[in-house]
N, C-alpha and C positions, 0 to 999 in steps of 0.2 A: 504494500500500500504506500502508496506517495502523494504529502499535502502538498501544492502550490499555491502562492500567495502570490499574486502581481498588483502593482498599484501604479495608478495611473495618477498623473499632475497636469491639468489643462488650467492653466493661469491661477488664478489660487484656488483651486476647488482639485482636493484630492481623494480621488475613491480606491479604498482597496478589495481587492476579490480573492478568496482562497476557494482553490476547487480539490477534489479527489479524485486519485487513481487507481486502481485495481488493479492488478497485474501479477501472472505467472511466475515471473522470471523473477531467480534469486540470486546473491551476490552481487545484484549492482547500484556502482557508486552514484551519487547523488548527481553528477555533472553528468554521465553519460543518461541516466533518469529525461535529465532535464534538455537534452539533447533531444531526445528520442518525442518528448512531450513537444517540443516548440516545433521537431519537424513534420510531428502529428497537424497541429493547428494551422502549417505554412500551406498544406496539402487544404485544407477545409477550404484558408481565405481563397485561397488560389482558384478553389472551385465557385466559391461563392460569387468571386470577380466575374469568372468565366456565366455561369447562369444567367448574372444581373444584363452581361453585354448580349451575351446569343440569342437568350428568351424575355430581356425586359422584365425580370422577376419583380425590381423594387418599384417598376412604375404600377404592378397591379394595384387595385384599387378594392380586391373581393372583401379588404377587412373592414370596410368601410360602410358604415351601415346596416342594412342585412343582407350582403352579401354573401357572407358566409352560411348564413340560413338558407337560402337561395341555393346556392352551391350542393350543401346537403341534401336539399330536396332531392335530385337529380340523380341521387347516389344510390 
């Protein structure tokens, strides 16, 4: 198990976030942990980038309203 804490400073408003990890593998150090976690997240944003440009994910609009009601109907 491995806690991460990152904190972020955007002009004076500082928030910090600790998350959890779960994981198999035994004997390793805290640096390569930490390795392995930031190359985990670089893979997410990288995808998240690619979504927002190829499919316009962040201009949907479904959370808006009852959208999302709507949506489920359908399902």
């Amino acid at each position: 198990m491995a806690a991460v804490e990152s904190q972020r400073i955007i002009g004076d408003k500082v928030s910090t976030e600790r998350r959890y990890f779960i994981s198999s593998l035994s004997g390793i150090d805290a640096e390569t942990i930490g390795r392995m976690i930031r190359s985990h997240w670089g893979i997410e944003n990288k995808l998240h980038w690619s979504l927002d440009v190829s499919f316009g994910e962040d201009d949907c609009r479904i959370r808006k309203g009852f959208g999302a009601e709507n949506v489920l109907s359908f399902a």
